[in-house]
N, C-alpha and C positions, 0 to 999 in steps of 0.2 A: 803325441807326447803331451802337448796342452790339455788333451781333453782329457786324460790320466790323471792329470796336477788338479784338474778341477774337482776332480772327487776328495781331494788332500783336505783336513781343517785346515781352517784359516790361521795362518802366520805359523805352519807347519814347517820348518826344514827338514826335517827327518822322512826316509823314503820307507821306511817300517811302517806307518799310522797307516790304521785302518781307512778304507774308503768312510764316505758319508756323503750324503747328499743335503747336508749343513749350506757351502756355498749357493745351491740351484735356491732351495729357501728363503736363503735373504735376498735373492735376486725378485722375488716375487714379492718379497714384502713390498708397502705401497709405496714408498719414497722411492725407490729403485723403478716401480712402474710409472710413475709419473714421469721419472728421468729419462727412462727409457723411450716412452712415448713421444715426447718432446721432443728427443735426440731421432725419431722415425719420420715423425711430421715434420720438423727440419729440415732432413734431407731430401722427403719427398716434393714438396715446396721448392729446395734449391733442382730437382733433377726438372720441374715441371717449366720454374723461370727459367732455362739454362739448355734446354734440350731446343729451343725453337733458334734460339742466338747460336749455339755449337756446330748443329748441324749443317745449316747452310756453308758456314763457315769451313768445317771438315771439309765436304761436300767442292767446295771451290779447289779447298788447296789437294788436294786427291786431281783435279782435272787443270793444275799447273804443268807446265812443261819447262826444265832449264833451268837459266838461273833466277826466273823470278819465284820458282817455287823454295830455295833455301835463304830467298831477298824476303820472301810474305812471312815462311817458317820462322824467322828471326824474331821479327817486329810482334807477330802474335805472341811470341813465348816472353 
């Protein structure tokens, strides 16, 4: 259904309008790619800092037993 609404012009209400490929255009234009990119390197940087610290940590509470595993579950969250 979203992917439908994307062919829609922009600030369309009406479900009559013809498709377009209007919205994929300005996504490409270059303000929107620098965004984009920024917002890719971002996240890539936070999964890179974050994957070494989560794991173990998962990794620990996955080999809990009893009540210290919803005592650790608590304190993490």
């Amino acid at each position: 259904m979203v992917f439908g609404y994307s062919f829609m012009p922009a600030r369309s209400f009406s479900l009559l309008q013809a498709p377009t490929l209007e919205n994929y255009v300005s996504v490409v234009s270059e303000s929107y790619y620098i965004s984009f990119a920024w917002s890719v390197s971002l996240a890539a940087l936070t999964v890179l800092l974050l994957f070494p610290i989560c794991y173990p940590v998962a990794y620990g509470m996955a080999r809990l037993f009893g009540k210290w595993a919803n005592l650790v579950t608590v304190l993490i969250a």
